[in-house]
C-alpha positions as CSV (number, residue, x, y, z in Angstrom):
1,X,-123.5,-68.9,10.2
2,X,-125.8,-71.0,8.1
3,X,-127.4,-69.0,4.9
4,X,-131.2,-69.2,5.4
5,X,-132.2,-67.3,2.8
6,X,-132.6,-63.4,0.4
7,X,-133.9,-60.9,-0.8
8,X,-133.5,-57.8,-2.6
9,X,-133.0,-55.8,0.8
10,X,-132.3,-58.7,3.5
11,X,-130.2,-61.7,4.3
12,X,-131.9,-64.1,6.2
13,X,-129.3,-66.4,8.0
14,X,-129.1,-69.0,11.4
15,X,-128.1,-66.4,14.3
16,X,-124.8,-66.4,15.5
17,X,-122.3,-65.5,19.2
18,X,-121.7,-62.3,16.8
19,X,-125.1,-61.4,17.4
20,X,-125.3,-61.7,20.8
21,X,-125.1,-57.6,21.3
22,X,-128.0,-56.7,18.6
23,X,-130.2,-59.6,20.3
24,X,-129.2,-58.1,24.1
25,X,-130.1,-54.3,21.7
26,X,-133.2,-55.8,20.6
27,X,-134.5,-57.4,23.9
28,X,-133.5,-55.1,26.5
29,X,-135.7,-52.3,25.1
30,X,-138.9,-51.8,26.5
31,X,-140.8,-50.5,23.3
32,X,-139.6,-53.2,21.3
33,X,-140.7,-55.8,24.3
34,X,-144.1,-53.7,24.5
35,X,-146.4,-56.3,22.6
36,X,-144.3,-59.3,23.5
37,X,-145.7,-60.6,26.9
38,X,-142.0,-60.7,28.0
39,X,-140.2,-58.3,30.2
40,X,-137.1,-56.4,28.7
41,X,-133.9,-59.0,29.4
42,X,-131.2,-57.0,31.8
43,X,-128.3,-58.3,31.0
44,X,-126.4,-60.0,28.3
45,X,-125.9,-63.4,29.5
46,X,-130.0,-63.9,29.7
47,X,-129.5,-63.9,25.6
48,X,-126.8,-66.3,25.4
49,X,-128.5,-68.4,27.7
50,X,-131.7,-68.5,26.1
51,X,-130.0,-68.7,22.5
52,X,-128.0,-71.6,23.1
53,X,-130.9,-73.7,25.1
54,X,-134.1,-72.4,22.7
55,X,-132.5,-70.6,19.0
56,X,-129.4,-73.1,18.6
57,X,-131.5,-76.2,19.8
58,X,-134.6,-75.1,17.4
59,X,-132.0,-75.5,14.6
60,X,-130.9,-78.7,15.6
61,X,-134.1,-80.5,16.1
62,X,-136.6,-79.0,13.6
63,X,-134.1,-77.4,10.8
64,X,-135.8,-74.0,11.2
65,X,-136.2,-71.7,13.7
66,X,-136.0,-67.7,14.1
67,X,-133.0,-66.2,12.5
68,X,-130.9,-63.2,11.7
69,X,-131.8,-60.7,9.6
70,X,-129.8,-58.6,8.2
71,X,-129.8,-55.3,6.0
72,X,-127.2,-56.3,3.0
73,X,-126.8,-52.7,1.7
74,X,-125.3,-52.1,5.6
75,X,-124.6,-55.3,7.0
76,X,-127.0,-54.5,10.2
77,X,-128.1,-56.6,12.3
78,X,-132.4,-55.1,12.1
79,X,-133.5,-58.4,14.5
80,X,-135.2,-61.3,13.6
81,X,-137.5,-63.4,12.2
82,X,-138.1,-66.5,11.5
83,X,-140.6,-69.9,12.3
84,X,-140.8,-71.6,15.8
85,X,-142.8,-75.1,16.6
86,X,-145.1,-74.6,19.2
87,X,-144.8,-77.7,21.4
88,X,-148.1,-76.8,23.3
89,X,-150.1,-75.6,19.9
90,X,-148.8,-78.1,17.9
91,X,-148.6,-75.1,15.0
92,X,-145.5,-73.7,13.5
93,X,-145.3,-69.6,14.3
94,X,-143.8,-67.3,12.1
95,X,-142.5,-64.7,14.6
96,X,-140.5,-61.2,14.0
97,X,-138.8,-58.6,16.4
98,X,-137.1,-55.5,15.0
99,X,-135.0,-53.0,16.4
100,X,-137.1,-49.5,16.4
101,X,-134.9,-47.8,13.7
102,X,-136.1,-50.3,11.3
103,X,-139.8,-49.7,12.1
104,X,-142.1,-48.5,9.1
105,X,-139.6,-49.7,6.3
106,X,-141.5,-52.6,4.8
107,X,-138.8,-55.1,6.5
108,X,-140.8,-57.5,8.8
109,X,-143.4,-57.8,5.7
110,X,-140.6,-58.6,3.0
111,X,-138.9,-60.7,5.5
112,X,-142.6,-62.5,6.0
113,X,-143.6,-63.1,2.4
114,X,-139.9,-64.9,2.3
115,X,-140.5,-67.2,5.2
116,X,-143.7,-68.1,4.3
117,X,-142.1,-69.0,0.9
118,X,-139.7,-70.9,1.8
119,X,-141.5,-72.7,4.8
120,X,-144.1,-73.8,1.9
121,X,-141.6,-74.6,-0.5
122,X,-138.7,-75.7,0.9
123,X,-140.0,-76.8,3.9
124,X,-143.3,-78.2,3.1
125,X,-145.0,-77.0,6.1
126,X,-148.6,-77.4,5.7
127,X,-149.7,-74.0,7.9
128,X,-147.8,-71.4,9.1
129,X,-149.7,-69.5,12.4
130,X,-148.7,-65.9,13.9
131,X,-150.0,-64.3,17.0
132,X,-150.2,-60.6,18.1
133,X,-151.5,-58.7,20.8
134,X,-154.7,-57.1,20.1
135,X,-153.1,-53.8,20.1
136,X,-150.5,-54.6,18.0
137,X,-152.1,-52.7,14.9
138,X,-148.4,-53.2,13.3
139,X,-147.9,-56.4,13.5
140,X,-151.7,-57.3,12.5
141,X,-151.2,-55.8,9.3
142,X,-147.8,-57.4,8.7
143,X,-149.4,-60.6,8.6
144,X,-152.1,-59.5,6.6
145,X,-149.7,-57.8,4.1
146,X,-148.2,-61.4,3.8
147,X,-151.6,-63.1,3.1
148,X,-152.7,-64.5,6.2
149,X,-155.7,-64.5,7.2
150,X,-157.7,-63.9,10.8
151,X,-158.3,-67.6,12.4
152,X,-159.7,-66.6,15.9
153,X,-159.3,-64.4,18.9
154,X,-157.5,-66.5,21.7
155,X,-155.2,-66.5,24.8
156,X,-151.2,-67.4,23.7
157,X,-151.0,-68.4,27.2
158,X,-152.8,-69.4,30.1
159,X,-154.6,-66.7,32.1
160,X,-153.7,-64.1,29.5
161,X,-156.0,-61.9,27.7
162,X,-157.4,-62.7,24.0
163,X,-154.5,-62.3,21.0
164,X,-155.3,-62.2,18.0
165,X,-154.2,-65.2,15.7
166,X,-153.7,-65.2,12.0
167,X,-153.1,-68.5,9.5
168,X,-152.1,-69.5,6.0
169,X,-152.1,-73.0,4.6
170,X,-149.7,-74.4,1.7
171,X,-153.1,-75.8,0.3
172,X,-154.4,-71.9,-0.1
173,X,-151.1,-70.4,-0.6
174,X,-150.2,-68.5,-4.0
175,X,-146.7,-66.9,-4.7
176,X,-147.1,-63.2,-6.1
């Protein structure tokens, strides 16, 4: 397990076969699916599968991808976040998914604000993009609490309805 990153609260590192269950946890629940656009996964090998051809390969071919995070005062596996290249955007997404229990505790914004760092600064990733569902009111403001801004209202994918999709450039980008 490859060390991504920290912070105060979280240690962001390359997902692992030991998180296998917490993935299966974190996908197979309907609320936490709910603004997704996927259906809840049913059984355990869907995650492995999809790890090992999309997560593992992500880390192979761009050096980034979404990882593990993890709460260090507990060692819990909360879910993840991390960047993903959009092959048909040609844009670089930071994405997050957390289990419920970690909802409202300022996690997927810390964990943000640190991606966005390092994808600027370690990276040097010219802009950073992240999607939502309109009704995703939480998610909205997690990227706004990061310092994106809105870009433009647009389907993610073909036939869907309008999401809403946020941006922040390197050029624009200030550390606080």
């Amino acid at each position: 397990m490859k060390k991504i990153l920290e912070t105060d609260r979280l240690l962001i590192r390359e997902i692992s076969e030991d998180d296998y269950e917490g993935l299966f946890q974190l996908h197979s629940n309907p609320i936490v699916q709910k603004y997704t656009g996927e259906s809840p996964v049913k059984t355990i090998s869907e995650i492995i599968k999809g790890t090992k051809e999309r997560t593992f390969n992500d880390y192979k071919t761009y050096g980034f991808g979404r990882w593990a995070v993890i709460l260090k005062s507990t060692d819990q596996f909360t879910g993840w976040a991390g960047l993903k290249y959009l092959t048909d955007f040609n844009e670089i997404d930071l994405g997050y998914r957390f289990l419920p229990e970690f909802w409202g505790r300022g996690i997927a914004t810390e964990v943000s604000k640190a991606i966005i760092k390092y994808g600027f600064e370690v990276l040097n990733i010219e802009k950073i993009i992240a999607v939502a569902m309109v009704e995703n009111i939480a998610s909205i403001k997690v990227m706004e609490k990061a310092g994106m801004i809105f870009d433009k209202k647009a389907p993610y994918e073909e036939g869907a309805e309008d999401d809403i999709w946020y941006k922040i450039e390197n050029k624009n980008y200030e550390n606080d």
